[in-house]
C-alpha positions in Angstrom: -91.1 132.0 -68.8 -89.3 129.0 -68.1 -92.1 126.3 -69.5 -92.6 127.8 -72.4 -88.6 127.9 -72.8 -88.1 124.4 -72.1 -91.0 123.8 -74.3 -89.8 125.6 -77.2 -85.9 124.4 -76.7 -87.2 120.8 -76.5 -89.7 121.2 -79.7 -87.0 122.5 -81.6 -84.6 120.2 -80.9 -86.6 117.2 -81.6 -87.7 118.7 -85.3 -83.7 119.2 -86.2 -82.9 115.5 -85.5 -86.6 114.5 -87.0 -85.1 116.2 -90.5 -81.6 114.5 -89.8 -83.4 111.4 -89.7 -85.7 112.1 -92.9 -82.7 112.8 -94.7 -80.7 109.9 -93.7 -77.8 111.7 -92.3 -78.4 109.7 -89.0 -76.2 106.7 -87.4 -76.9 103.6 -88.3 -77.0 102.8 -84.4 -78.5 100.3 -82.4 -82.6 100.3 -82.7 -82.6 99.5 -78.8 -82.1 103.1 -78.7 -85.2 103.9 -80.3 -87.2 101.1 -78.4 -85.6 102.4 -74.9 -86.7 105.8 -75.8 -90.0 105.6 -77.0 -90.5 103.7 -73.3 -88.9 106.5 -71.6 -91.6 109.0 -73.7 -94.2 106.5 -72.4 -93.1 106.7 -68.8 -91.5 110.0 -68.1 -94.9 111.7 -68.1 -96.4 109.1 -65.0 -93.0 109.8 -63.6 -93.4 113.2 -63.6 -96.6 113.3 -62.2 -95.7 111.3 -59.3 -92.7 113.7 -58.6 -95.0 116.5 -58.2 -97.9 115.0 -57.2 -100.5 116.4 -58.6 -101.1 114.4 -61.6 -100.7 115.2 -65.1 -102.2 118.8 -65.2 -101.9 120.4 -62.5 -104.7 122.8 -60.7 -104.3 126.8 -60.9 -102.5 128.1 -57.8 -104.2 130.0 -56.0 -103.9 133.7 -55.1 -103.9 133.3 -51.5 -101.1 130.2 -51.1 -98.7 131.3 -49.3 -94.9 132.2 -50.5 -93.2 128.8 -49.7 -95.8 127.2 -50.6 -95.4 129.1 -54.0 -91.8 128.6 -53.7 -92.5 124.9 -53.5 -95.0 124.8 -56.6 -92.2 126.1 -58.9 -89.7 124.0 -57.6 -91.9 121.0 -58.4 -93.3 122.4 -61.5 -89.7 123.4 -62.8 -88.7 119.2 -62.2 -92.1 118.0 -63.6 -90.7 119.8 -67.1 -87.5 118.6 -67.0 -88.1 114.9 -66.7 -91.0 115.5 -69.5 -87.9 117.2 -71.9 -85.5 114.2 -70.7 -87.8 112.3 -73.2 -88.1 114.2 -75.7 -84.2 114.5 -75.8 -84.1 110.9 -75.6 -86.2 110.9 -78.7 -84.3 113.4 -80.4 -80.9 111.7 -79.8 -82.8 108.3 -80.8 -83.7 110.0 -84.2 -80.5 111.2 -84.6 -78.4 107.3 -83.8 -80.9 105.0 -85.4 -82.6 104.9 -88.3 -86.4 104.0 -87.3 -88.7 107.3 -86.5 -91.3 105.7 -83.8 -89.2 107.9 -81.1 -90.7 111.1 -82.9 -93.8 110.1 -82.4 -93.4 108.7 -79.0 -92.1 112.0 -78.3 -95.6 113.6 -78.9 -96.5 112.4 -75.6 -94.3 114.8 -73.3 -94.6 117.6 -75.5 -98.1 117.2 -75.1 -98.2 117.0 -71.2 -95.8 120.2 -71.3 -98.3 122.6 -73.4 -101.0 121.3 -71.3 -99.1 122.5 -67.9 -97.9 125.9 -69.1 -99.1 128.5 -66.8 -101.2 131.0 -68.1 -99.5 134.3 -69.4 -100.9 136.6 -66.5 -99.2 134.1 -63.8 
């Protein structure tokens, strides 16, 4: 349940400030910002791999792992996700202080690494 929340919070929150910025209603910031967060898109998800350590998509666990090993898998997993929606915050706050829109597409990269790991619905 937690992915797919994470997922969702961070996809919605990235397509308010991508209309803020369409519109124009954005700051007129810094475009540092945007440049420092499309890198942070680019690297979060090698981060985030390393942290858990088992690369970008991770294998099913299996059914006979024990508890704290299960324990530890979630714990992992539940970090892996958050530094993936660190970016796409990032991105969204970019969008929202600085006019250019690369961060939204930048941002396509963590979202994408999240759908890939959500765990299947019968797990």
């Amino acid at each position: 349940m937690v992915p797919r929340a994470l997922l969702g919070s961070s996809a919605a929150i990235l397509a308010v400030a991508a209309v803020v910025n369409s519109q124009g209603q954005g700051g007129s910031g810094p475009e540092v910002v945007s440049w420092m967060a499309v890198a942070w898109a680019a690297a979060a998800p090698l981060l985030a791999a390393f942290v858990r350590g088992e690369g970008l998509v991770a294998a099913p666990p299996t059914q006979s792992a024990p508890t704290v090993d299960v324990v530890a898998r979630l714990q992992k997993t539940i970090v892996f996700l958050g530094v993936l929606e660190s970016a796409v915050i990032f991105a969204a706050v970019a969008l929202i202080v600085s006019p250019p829109a690369w961060p939204l597409a930048a941002a396509v990269l963590p979202l994408a690494v999240m759908a890939l790991n959500l765990p299947s619905r019968q797990s």
